[in-house]
LOPA-418215 format. One line per field, with one value per atom (N, C-alpha, C, CB): residue number from 1; x, y negated, z negated. Coordinates in Angstrom, 2 decimals. Atoms other than C-alpha are relative to their C-alpha. Last residue first. Glycine has a CB too. Example, Ala and Ser with C-alpha at 12.3 -4.5 7.8 and 13.67 -1.06 7.14 Angstrom:
! LOPA-418215
num = 2	2	2	2	1	1	1	1
east = -0.82	13.67	-0.77	0.41	0.89	12.30	0.90	-0.99
north = 1.19	1.06	-1.09	-0.46	1.19	4.50	-1.20	-0.03
up = 0.06	-7.14	-0.73	1.42	0.00	-7.80	0.00	-1.25
This chain:
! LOPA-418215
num = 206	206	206	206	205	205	205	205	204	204	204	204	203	203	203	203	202	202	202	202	201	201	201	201	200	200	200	200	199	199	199	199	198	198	198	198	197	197	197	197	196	196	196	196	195	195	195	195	194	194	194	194	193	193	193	193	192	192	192	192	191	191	191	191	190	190	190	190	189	189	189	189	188	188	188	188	187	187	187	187	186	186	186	186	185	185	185	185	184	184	184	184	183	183	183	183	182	182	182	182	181	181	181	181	180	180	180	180	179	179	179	179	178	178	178	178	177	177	177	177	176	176	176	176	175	175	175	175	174	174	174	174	173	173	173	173	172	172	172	172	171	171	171	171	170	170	170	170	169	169	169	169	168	168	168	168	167	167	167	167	166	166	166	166	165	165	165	165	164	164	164	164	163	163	163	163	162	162	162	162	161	161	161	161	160	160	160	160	159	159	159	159	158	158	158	158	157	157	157	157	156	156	156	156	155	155	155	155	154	154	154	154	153	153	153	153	152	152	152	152	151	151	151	151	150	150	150	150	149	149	149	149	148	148	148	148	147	147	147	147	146	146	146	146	145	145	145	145	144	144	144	144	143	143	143	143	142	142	142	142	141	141	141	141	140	140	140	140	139	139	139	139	138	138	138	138	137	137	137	137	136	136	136	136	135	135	135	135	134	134	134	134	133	133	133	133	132	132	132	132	131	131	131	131	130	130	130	130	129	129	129	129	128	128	128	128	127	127	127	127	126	126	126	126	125	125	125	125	124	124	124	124	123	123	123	123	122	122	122	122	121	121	121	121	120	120	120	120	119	119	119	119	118	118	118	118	117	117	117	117	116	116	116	116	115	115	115	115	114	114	114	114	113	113	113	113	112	112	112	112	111	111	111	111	110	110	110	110	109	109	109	109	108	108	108	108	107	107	107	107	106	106	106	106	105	105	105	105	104	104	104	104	103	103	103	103	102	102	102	102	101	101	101	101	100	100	100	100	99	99	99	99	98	98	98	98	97	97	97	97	96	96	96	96	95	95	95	95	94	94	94	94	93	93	93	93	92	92	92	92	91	91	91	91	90	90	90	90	89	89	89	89	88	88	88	88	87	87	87	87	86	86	86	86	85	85	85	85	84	84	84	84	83	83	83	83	82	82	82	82	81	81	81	81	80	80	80	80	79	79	79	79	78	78	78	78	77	77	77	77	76	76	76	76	75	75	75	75	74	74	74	74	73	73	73	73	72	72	72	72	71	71	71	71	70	70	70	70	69	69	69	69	68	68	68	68	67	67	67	67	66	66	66	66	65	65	65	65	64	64	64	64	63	63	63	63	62	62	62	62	61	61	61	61	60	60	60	60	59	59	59	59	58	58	58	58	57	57	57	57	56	56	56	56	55	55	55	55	54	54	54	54	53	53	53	53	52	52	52	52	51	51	51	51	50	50	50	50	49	49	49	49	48	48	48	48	47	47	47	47	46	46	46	46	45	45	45	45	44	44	44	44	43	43	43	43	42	42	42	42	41	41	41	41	40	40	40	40	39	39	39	39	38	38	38	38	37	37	37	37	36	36	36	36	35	35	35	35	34	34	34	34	33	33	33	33	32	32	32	32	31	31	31	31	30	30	30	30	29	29	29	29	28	28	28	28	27	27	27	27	26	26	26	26	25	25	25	25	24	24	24	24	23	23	23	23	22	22	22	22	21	21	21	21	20	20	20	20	19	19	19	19	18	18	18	18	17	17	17	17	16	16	16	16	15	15	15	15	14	14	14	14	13	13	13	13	12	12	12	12	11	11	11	11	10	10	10	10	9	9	9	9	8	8	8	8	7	7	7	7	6	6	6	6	5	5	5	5	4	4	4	4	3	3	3	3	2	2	2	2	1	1	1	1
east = -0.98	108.90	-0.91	0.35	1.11	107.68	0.81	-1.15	-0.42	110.32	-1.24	0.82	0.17	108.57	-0.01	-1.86	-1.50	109.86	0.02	0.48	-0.77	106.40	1.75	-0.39	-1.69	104.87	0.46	0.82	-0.78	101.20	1.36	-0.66	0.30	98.77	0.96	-0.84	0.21	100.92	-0.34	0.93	0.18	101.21	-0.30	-1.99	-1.20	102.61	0.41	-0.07	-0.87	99.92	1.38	-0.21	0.01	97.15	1.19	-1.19	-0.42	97.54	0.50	-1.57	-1.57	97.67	0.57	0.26	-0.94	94.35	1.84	-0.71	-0.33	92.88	1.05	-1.26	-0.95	93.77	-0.21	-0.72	-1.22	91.96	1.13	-0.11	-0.92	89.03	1.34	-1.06	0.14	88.57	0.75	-1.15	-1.27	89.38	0.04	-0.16	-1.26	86.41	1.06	-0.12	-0.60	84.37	0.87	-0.87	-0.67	84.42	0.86	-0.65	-1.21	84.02	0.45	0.11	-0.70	81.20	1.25	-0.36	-1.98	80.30	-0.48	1.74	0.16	76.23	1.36	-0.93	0.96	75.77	0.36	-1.34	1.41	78.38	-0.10	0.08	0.55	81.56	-1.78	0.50	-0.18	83.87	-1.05	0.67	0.17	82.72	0.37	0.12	1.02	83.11	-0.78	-0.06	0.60	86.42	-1.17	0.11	-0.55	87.59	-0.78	1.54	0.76	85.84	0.15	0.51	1.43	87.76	-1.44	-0.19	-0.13	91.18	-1.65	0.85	-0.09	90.21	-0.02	1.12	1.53	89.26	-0.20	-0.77	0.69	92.57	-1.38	0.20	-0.54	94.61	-1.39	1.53	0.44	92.92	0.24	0.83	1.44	93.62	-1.04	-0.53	0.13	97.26	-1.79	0.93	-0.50	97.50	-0.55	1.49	1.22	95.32	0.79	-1.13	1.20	97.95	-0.94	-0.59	-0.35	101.02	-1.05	1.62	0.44	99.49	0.20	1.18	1.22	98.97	0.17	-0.65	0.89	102.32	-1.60	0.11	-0.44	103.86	-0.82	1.38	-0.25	102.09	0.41	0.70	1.76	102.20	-0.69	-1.00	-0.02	106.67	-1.52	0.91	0.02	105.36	0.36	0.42	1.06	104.35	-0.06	-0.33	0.98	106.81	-1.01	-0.54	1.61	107.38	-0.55	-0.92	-0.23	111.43	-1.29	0.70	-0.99	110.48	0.18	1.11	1.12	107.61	1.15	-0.83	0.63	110.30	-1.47	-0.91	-1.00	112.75	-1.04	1.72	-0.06	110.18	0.45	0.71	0.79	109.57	0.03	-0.74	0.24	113.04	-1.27	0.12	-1.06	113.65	-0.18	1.30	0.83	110.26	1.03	-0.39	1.12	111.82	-0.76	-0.70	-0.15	114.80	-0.95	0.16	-0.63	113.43	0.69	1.33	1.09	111.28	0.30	-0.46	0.90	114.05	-0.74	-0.77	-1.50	116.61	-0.91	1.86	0.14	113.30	1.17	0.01	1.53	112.72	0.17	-1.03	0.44	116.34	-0.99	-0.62	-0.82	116.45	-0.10	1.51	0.75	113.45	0.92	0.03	0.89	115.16	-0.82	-1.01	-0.05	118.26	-1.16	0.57	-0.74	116.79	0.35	0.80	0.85	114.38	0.34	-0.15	0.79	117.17	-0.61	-0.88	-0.25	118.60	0.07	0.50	0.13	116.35	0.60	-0.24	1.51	115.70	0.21	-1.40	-0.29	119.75	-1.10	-0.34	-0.43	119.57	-0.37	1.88	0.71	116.83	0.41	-0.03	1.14	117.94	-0.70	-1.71	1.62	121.13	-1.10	-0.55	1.02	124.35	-1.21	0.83	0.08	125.29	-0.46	0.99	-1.19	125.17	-0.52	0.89	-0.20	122.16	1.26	-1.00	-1.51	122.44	0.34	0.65	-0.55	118.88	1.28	-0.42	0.15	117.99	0.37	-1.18	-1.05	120.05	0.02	-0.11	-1.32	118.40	0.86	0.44	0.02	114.76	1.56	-0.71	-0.16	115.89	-0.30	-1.12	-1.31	117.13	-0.23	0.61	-0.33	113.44	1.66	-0.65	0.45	112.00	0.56	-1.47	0.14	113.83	-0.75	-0.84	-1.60	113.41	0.84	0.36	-0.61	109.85	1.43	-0.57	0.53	109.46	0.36	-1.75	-1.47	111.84	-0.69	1.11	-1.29	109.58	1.06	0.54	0.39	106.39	0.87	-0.83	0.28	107.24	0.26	-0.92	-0.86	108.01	0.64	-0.39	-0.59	104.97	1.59	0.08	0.88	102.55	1.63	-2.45	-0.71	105.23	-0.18	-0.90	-1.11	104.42	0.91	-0.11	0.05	100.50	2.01	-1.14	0.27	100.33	0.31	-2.06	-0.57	102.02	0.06	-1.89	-1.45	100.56	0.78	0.60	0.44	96.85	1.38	-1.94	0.08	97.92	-0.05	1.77	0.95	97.24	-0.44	0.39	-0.11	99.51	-1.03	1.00	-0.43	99.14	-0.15	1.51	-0.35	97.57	0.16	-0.72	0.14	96.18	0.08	0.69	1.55	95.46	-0.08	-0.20	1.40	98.26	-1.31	-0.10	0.18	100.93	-1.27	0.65	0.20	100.39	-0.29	0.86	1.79	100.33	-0.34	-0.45	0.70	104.01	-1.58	0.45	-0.10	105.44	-0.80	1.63	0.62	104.18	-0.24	0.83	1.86	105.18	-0.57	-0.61	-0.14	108.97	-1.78	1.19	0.29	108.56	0.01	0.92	1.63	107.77	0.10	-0.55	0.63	111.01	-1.73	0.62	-0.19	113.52	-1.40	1.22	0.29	112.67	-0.36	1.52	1.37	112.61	-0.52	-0.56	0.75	116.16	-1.83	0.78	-0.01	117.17	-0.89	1.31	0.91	115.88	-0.04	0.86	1.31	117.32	-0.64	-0.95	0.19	120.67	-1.24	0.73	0.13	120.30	-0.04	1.12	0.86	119.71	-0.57	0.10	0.69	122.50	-1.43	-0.06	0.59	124.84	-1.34	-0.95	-0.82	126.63	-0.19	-0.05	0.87	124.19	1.56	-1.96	-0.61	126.31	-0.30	1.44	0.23	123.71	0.79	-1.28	-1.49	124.70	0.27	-0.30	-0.85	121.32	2.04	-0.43	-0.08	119.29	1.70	-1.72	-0.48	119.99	0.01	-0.41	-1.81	119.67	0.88	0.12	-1.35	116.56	1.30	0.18	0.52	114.81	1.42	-2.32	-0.44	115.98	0.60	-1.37	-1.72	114.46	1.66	0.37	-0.12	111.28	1.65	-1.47	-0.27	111.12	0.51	-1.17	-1.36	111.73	0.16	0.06	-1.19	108.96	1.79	-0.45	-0.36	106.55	1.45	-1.72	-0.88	107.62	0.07	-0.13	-1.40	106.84	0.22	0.78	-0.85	102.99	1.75	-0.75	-0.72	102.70	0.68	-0.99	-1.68	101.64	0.68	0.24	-0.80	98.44	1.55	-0.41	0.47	95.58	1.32	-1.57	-0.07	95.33	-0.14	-0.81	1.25	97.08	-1.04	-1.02	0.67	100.83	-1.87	0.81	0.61	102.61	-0.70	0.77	1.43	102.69	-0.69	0.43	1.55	104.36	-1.15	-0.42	0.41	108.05	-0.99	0.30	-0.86	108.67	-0.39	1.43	0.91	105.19	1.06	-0.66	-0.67	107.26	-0.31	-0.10	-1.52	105.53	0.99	0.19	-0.38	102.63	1.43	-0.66	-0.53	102.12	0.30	-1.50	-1.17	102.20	0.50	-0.09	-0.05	99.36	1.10	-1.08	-1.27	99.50	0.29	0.90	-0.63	96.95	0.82	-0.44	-0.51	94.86	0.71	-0.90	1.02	95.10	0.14	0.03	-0.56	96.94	-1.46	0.53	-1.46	96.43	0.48	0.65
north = -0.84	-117.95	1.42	-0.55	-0.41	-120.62	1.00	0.40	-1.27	-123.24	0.75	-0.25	-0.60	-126.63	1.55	-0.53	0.27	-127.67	0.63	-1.48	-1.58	-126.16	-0.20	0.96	0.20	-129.63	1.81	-0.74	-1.07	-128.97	-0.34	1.25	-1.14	-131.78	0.80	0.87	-1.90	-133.52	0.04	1.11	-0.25	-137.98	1.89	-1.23	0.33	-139.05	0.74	-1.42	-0.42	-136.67	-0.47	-0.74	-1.40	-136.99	0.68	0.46	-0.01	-141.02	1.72	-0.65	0.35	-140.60	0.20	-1.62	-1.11	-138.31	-0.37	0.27	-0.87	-141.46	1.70	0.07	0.56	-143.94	1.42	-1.84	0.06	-141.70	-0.38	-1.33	-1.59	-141.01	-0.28	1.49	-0.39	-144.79	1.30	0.03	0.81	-146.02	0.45	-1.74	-0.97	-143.37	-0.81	0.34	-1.19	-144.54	0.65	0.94	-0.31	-147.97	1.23	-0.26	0.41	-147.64	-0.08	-1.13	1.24	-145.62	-0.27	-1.10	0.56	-142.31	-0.77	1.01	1.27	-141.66	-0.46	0.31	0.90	-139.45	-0.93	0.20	0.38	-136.75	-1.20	-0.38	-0.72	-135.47	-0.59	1.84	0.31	-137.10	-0.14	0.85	1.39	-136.27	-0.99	-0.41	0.38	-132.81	-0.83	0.11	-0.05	-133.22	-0.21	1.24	1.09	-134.50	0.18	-0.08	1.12	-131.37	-1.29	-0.25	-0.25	-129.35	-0.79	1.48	0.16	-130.80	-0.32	1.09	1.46	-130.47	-0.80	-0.32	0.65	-127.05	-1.49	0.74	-0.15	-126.38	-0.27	1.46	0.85	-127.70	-0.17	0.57	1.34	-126.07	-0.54	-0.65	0.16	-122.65	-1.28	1.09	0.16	-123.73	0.04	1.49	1.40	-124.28	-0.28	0.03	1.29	-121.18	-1.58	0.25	-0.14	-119.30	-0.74	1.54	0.66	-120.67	0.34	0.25	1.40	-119.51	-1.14	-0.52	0.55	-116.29	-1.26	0.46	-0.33	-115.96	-0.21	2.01	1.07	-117.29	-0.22	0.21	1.73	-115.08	-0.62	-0.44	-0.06	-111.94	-1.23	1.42	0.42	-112.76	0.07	1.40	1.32	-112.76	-0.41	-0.65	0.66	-109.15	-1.38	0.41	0.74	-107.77	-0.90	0.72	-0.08	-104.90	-0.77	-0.20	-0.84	-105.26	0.63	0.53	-0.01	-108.70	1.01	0.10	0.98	-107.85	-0.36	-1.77	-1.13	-104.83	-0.84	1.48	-0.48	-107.59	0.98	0.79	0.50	-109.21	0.83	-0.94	0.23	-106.47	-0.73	-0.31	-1.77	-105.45	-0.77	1.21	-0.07	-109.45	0.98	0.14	1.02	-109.79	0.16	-1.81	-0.39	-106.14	-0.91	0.24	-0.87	-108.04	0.56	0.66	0.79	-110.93	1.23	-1.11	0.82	-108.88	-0.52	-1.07	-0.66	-106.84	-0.61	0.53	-0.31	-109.85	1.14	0.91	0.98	-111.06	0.07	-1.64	0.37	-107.91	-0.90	-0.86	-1.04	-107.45	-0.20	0.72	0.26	-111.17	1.28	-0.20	1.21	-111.00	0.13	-1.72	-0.95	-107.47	-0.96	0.90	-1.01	-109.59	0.92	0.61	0.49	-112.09	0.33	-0.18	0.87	-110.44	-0.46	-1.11	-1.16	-108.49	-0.57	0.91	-0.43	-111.30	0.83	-0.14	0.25	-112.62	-0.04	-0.54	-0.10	-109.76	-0.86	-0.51	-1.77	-109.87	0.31	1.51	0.46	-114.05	1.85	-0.85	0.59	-113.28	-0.35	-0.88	-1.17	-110.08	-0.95	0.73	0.13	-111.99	0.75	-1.67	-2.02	-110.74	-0.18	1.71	-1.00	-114.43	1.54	-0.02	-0.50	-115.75	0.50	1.00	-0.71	-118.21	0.85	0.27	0.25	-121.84	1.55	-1.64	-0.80	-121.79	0.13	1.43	0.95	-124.21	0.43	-0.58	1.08	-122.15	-1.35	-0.72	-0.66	-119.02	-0.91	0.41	-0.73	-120.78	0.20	1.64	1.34	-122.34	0.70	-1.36	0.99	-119.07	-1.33	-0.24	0.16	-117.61	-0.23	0.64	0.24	-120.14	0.87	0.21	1.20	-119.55	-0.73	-0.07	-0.23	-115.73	-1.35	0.29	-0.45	-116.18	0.10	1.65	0.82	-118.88	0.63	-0.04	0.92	-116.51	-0.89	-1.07	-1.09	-113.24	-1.19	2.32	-0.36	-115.43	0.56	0.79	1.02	-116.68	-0.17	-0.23	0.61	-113.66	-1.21	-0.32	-1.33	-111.62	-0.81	1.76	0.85	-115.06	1.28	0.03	1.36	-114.23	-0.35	-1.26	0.22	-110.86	-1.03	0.02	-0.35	-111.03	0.21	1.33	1.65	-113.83	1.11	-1.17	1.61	-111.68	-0.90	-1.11	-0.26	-108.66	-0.59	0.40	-0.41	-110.30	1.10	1.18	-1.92	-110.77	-0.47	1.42	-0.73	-114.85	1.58	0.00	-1.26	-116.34	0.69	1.00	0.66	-119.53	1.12	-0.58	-1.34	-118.13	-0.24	0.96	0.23	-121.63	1.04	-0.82	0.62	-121.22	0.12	-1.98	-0.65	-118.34	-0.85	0.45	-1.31	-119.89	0.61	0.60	0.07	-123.48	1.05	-0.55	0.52	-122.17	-0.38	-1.40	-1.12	-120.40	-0.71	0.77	-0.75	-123.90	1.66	0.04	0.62	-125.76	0.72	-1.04	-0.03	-123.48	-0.70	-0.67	-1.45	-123.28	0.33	0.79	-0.57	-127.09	1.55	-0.55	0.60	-127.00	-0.11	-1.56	-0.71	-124.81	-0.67	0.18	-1.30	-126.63	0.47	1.07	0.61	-130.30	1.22	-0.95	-0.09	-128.40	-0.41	-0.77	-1.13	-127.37	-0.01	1.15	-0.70	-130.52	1.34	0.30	0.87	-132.06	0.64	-1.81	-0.79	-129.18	-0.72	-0.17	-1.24	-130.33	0.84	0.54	-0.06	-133.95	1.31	-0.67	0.39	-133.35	-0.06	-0.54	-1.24	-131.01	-0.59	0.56	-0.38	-134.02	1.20	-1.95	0.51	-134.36	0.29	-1.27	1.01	-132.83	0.25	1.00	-0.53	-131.28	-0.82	0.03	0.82	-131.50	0.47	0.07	1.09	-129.20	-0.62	-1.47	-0.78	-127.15	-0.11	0.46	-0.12	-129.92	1.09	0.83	1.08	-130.47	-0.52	-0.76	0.37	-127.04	-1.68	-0.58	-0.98	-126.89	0.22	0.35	0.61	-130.05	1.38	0.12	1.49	-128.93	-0.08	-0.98	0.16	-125.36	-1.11	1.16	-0.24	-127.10	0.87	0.85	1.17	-129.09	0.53	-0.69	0.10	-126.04	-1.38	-0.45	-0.96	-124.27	-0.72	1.54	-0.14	-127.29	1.09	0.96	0.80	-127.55	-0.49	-0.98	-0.29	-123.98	-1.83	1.35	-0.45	-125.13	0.27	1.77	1.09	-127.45	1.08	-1.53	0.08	-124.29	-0.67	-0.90	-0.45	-123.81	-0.10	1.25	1.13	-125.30	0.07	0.10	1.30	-121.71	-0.87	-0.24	0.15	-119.04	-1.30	1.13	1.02	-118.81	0.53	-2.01	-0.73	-115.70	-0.57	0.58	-0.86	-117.35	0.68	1.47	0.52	-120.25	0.78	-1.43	0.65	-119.36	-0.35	-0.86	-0.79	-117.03	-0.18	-0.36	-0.99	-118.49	0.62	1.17	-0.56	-121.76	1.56	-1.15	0.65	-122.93	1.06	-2.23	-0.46	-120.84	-0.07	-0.58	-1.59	-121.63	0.70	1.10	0.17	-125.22	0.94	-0.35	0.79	-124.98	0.16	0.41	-0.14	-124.99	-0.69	-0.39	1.23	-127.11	0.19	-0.87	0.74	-123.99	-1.20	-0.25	1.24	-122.32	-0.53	-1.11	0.64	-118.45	-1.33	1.24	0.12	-117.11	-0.91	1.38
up = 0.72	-60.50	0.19	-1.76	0.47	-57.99	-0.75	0.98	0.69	-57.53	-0.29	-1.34	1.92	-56.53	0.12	-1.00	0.55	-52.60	-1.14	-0.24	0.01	-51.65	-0.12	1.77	-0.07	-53.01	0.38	-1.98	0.19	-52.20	0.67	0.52	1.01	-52.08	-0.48	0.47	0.25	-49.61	-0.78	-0.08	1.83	-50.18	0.28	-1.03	0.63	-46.34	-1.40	-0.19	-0.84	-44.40	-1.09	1.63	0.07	-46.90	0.64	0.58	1.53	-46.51	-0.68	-0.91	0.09	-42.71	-1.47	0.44	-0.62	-43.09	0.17	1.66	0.66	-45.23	0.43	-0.38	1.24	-43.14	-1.07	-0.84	-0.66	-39.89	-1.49	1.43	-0.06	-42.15	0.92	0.94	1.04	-42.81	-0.56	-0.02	0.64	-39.50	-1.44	0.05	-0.81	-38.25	-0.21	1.76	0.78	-41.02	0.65	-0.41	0.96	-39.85	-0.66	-0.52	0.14	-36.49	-1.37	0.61	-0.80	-37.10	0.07	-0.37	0.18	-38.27	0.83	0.51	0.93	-38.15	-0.47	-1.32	-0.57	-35.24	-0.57	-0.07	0.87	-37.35	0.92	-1.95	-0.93	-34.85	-0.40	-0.20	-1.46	-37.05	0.67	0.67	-0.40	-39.98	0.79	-0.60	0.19	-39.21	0.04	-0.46	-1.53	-37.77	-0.18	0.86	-0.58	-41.39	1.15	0.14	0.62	-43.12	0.83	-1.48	-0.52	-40.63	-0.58	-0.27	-0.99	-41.77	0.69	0.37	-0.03	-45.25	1.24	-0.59	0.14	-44.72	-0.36	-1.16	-1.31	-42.88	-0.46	0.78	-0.76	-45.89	1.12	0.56	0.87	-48.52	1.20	-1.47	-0.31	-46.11	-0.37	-0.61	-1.53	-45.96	-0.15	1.12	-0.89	-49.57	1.30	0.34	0.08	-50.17	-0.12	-1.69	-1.09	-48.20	-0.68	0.39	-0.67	-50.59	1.87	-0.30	0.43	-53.93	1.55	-1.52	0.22	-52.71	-0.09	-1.04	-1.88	-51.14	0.09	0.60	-0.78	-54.39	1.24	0.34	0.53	-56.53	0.59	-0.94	-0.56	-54.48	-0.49	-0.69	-1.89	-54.43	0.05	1.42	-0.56	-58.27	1.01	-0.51	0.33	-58.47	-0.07	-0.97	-0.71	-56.19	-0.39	0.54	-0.56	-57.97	0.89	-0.92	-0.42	-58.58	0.60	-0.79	-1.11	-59.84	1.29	-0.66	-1.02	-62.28	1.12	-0.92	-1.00	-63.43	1.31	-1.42	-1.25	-63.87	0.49	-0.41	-1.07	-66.26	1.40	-0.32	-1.06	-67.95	1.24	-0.41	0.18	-69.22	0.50	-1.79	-1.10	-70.00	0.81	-0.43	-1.23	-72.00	0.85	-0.29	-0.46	-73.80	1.02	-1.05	-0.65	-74.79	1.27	-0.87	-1.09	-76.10	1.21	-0.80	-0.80	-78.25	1.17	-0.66	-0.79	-79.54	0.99	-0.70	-1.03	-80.22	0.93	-1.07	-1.39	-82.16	1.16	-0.49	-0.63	-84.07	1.20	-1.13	-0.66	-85.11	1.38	-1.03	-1.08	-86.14	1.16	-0.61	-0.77	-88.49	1.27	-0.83	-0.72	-89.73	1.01	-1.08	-0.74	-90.85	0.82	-0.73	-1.18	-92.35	1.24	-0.23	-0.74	-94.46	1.44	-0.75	-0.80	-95.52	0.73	-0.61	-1.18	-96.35	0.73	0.17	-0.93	-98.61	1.19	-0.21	-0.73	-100.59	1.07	-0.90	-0.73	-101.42	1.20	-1.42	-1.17	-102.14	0.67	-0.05	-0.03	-104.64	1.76	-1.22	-1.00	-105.98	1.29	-1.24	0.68	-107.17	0.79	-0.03	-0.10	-105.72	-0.65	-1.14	-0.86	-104.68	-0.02	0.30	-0.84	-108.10	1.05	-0.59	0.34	-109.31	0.67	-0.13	-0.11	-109.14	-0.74	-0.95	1.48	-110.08	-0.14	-0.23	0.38	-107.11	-1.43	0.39	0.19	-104.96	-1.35	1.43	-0.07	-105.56	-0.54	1.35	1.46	-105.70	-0.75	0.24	0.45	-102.14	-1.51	0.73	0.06	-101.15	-0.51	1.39	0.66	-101.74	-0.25	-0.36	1.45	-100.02	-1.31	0.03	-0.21	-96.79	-1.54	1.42	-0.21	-96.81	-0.51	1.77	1.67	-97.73	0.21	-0.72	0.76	-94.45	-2.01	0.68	0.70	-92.54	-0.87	1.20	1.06	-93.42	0.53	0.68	1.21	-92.09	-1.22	0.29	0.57	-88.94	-1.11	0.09	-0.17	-87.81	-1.12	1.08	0.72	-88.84	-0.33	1.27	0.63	-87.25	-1.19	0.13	-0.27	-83.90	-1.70	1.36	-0.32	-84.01	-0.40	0.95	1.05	-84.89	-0.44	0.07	1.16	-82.21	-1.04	-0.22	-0.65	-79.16	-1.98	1.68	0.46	-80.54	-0.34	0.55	1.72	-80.22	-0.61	-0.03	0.32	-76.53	-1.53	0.56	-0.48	-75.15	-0.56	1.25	-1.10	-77.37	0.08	-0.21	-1.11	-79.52	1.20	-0.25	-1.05	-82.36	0.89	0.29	-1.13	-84.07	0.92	0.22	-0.04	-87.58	1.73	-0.78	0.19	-88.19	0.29	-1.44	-0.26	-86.54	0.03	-0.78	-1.23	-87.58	1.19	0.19	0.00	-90.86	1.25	-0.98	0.21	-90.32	0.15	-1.53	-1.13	-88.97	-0.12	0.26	-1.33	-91.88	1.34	0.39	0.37	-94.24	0.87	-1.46	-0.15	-92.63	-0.14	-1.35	-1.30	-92.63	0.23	0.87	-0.30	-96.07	1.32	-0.69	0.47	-97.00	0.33	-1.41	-0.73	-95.09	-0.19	-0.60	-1.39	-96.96	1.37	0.38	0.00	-100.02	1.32	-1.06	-0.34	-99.04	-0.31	-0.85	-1.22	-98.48	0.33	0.14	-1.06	-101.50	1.90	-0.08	0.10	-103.55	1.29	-1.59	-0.42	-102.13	0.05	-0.57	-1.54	-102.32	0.39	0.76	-0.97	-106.09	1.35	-0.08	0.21	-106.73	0.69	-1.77	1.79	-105.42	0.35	-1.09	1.05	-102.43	-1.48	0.11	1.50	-99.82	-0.69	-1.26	0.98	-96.27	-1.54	0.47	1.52	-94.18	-0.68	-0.81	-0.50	-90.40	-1.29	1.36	0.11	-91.75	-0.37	1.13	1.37	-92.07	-0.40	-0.48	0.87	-88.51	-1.50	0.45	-0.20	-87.17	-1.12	2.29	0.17	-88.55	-0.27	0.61	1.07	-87.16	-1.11	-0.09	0.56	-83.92	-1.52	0.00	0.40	-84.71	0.25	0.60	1.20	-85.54	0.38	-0.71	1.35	-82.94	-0.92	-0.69	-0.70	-80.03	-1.36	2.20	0.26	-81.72	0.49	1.07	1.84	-81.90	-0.26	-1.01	0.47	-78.04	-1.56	0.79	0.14	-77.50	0.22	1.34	1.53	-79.07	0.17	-0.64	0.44	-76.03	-1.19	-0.50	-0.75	-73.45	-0.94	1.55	0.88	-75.83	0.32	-0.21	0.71	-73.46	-0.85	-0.79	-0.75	-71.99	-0.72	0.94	-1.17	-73.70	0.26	-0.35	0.80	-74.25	0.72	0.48	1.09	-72.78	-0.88	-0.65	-0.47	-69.06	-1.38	1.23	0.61	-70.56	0.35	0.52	1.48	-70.13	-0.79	-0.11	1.09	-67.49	-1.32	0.02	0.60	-65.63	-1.10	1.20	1.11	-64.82	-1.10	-0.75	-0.48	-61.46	-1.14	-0.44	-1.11	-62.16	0.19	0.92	0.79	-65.69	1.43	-1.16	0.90	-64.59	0.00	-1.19	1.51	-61.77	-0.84	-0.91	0.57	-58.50	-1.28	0.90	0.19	-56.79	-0.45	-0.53	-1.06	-55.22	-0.13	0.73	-0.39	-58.32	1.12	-0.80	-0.91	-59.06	0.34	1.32	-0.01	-62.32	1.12	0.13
C-alpha cells in the first residue's frame, strides 16, 4: 500500500483504492461510457429511423460495457466485481428492452417498458446504497486514523530514502578509488537531487 515513491492509489486512494492493480484506467471506461450516454440521451432523432439507430447505438455500448465487466473484473473484492458485473447487467436488459418497446411503438403500460423499470429502479437503489456505505467507511478510515498511518508511513520512508542516499553519497566519497572526477560527479548529482526531490510532500495524501 504504501511505496517509497508514492504511488497513485496513495495519492487518490478514495477513488482507485477499490480497483486492483494495473486496473485504475477501467473508471475512465466508466466515466466514457456515461459521457457517451448522456449524449445520446440529449438526441432528439427526427425520423423512426434515427431513433432506432440511437437506441441501437445505446444498447451495444451497454453490451460492451457489461462484457468488459465480466472479462476483466476490475476490483480487487469479488463483491466489488460481482456488484458492479450485477449492475451492469440489469441496465444493459433494461436498456434493450426499451429499445424493443420503442422499436415496436408499443404503449407505455407494456410489460416491456414496466420490467424495464423496475430494473431501473432497483439498479439505482443498489448504487445510491453502495455509494453510501463507501462514504460510511470511509469516515470510519478517517475517525481511525488509518490514512493519517498512510501519510506518516509514506512520509518516514521519504526521509529514510533520503538518508540512505545521502549515506550512499558519503560512501563513495570516502572509497580509495573516487577521484576528482567522481567527486564532481557525486557533488552534480547531489545538487541535481537537491533542485529535482523524489518526494513532492506538496501532493495531497488522502
Amino acid at each position: 500500500w504504501v511505496s517509497k515513491r508514492g504511488s497513485f492509489a496513495e495519492q487518490y486512494g478514495l477513488i482507485f483504492e477499490l480497483y486492483k492493480e494495473g486496473h485504475t484506467w477501467f473508471i475512465i471506461v466508466e466515466v466514457l461510457v456515461v459521457l457517451f450516454l448522456s449524449v445520446l440521451s440529449t438526441w432528439r432523432p427526427s425520423t423512426p429511423s434515427s431513433c432506432n439507430g440511437r437506441n441501437f447505438m445505446i444498447t451495444l455500448m451497454m453490451c460492451l460495457y457489461s462484457t468488459g465487466y465480466i472479462l476483466l473484473r476490475p476490483f480487487a473484492a469479488p463483491f466489488d466485481n460481482i456488484l458492479g458485473i450485477s449492475l451492469a447487467g440489469m441496465m444493459t436488459v433494461s436498456v434493450f428492452l426499451m429499445s424493443i418497446g420503442i422499436t415496436r411503438t408499443l404503449p407505455p403500460t407494456s410489460p416491456y417498458f414496466t420490467f424495464s423499470g423496475y430494473l431501473l429502479f432497483v439498479s439505482a437503489i443498489i448504487l445510491m446504497s453502495k455509494s453510501s456505505w463507501e462514504l460510511i467507511t470511509y469516515g470510519f478510515d478517517v475517525a481511525m486514523g488509518r490514512r493519517a498511518g498512510v501519510r506518516f508511513a509514506y512520509n518516514n520512508l521519504a526521509v529514510e530514502s533520503e538518508m540512505q542516499d545521502f549515506d550512499d553519497h558519503n560512501t563513495s566519497l570516502d572509497s580509495p578509488h573516487s577521484g576528482p572526477g567522481n567527486l564532481n560527479s557525486l557533488l552534480a548529482s547531489q545538487r541535481s537531487s537537491v533542485n529535482n526531490p523524489v518526494f513532492d510532500r506538496s501532493i495531497p495524501l488522502l
